[in-house]
C-alpha positions as CSV (number, residue, x, y, z in Angstrom):
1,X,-65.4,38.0,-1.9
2,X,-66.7,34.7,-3.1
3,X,-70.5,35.7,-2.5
4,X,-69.6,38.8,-5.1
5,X,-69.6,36.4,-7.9
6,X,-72.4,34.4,-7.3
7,X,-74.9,37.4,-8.5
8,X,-72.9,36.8,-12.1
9,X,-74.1,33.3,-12.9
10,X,-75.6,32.9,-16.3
11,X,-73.9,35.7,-17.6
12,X,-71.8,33.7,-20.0
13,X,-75.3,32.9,-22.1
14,X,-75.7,35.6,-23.5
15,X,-72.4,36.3,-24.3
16,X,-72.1,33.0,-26.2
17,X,-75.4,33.7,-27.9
18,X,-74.1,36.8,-29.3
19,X,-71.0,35.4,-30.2
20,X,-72.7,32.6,-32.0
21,X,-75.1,35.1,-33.9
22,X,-72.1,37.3,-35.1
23,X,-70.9,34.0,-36.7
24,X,-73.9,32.9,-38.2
25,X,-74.4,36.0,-39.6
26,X,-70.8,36.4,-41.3
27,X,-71.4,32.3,-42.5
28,X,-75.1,34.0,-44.0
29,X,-73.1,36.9,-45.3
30,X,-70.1,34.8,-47.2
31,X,-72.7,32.4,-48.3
32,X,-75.1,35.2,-49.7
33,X,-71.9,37.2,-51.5
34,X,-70.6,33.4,-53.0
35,X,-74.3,32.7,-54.5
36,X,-74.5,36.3,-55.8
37,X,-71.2,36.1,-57.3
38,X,-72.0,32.4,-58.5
39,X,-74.9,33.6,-60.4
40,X,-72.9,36.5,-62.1
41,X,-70.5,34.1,-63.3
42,X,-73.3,32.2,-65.1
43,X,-74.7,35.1,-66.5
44,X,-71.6,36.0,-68.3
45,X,-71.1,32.4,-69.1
46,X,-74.8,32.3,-70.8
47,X,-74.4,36.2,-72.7
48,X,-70.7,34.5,-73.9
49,X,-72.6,31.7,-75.5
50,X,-75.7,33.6,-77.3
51,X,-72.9,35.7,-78.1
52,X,-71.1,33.0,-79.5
53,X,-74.2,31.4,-81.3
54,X,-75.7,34.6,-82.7
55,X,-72.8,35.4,-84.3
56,X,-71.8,32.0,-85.6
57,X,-76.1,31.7,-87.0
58,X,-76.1,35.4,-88.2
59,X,-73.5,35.1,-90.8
60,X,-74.2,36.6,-94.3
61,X,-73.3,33.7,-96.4
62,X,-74.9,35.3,-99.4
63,X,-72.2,38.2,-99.3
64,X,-69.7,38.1,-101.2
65,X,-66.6,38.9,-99.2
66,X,-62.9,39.7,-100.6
67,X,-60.0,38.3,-99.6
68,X,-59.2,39.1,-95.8
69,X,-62.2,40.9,-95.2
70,X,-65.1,39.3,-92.6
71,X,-68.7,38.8,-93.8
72,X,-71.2,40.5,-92.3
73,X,-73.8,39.7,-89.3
74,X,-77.8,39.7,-90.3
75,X,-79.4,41.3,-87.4
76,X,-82.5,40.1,-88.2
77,X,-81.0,36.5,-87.6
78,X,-79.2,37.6,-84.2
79,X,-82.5,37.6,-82.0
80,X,-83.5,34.1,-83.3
81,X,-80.1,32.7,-82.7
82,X,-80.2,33.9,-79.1
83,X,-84.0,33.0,-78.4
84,X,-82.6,29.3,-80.0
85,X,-79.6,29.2,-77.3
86,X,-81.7,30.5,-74.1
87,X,-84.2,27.8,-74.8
88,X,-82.0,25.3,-73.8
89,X,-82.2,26.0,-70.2
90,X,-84.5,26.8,-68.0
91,X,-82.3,28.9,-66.2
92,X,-81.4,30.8,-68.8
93,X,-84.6,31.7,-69.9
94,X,-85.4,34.7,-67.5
95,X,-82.1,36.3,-69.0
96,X,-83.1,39.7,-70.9
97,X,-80.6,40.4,-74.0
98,X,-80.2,43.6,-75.8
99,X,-78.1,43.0,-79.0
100,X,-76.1,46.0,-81.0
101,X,-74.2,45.4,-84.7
102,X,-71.0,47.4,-84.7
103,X,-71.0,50.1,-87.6
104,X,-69.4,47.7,-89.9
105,X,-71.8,44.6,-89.1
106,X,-68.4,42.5,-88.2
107,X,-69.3,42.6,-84.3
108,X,-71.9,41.5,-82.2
109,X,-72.1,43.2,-78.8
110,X,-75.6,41.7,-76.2
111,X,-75.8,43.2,-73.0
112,X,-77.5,40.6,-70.9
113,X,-79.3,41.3,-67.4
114,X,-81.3,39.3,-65.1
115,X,-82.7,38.9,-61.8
116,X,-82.4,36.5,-59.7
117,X,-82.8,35.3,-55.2
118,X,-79.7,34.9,-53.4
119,X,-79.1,32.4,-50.6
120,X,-79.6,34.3,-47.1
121,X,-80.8,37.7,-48.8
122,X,-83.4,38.0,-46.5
123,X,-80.9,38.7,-44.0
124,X,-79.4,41.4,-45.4
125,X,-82.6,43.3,-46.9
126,X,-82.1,42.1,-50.7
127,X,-83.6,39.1,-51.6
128,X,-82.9,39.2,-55.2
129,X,-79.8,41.0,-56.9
130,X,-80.1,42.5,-60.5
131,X,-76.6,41.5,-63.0
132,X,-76.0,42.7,-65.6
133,X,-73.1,41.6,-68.5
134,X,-71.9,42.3,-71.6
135,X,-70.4,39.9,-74.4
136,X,-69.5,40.6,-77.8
137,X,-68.9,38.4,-80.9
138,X,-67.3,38.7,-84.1
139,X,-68.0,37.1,-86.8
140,X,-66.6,33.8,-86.9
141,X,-65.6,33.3,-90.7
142,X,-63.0,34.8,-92.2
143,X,-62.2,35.2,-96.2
């Protein structure tokens, strides 16, 4: 009976390789899906602040506003404001914004995407992952 087992040695290697692989991939996978989700949060936290900024810069100070109503947003001011606020970074400056005025030109709405490499991608067949957000703003001074 004893000699039965002796054709089995070293089959525990590979079973402990395996087992070791499995984990290291699920550590890749949870480290992959936490830099992913990292980098969406930024993104929303950048578009919040052009957002913020383009709105606050775009104001229409020349208007003249009645009581209780909002002045309105200069488009033509938006794009500078937000080109001013990505500058700051370096990071930020591969985001790509798309900016829309509500009807009324009291709300500021950019749609922000950008592309960026994950930690571990390779491993799962996406090396990059595409976000995109969206943010809006009103403007910030009321009569």
């Amino acid at each position: 009976m004893i000699g039965r087992f002796r054709d089995d040695r070293g089959s525990v290697i590979p079973l402990i390789l395996g087992c070791w692989l499995l984990v290291m991939f699920i550590v890749g996978g949870f480290v992959a899906g936490t830099d992913a989700f990292d980098k969406l949060a930024d993104l929303q936290d950048t578009c919040d602040g052009a957002a913020a900024a383009a709105a606050a810069s775009a104001v229409d100070t020349d208007r003249d506003v009645g009581l209780g109503s909002s002045p309105l947003l200069r488009f033509a001011d938006v794009q500078a404001a937000v080109d001013t606020y990505l500058s700051r970074d370096s990071y930020r400056t591969s985001v790509r914004v798309a900016a829309t005025l509500s009807d009324d030109a009291e709300t500021l709405t950019l749609s922000c995407t950008q592309t960026s490499s994950i930690a571990f991608g390779w491993l799962f067949g996406r090396r990059h992952v595409t976000h995109h957000v969206t943010s809006s703003a009103r403007s910030p001074v009321r009569g």
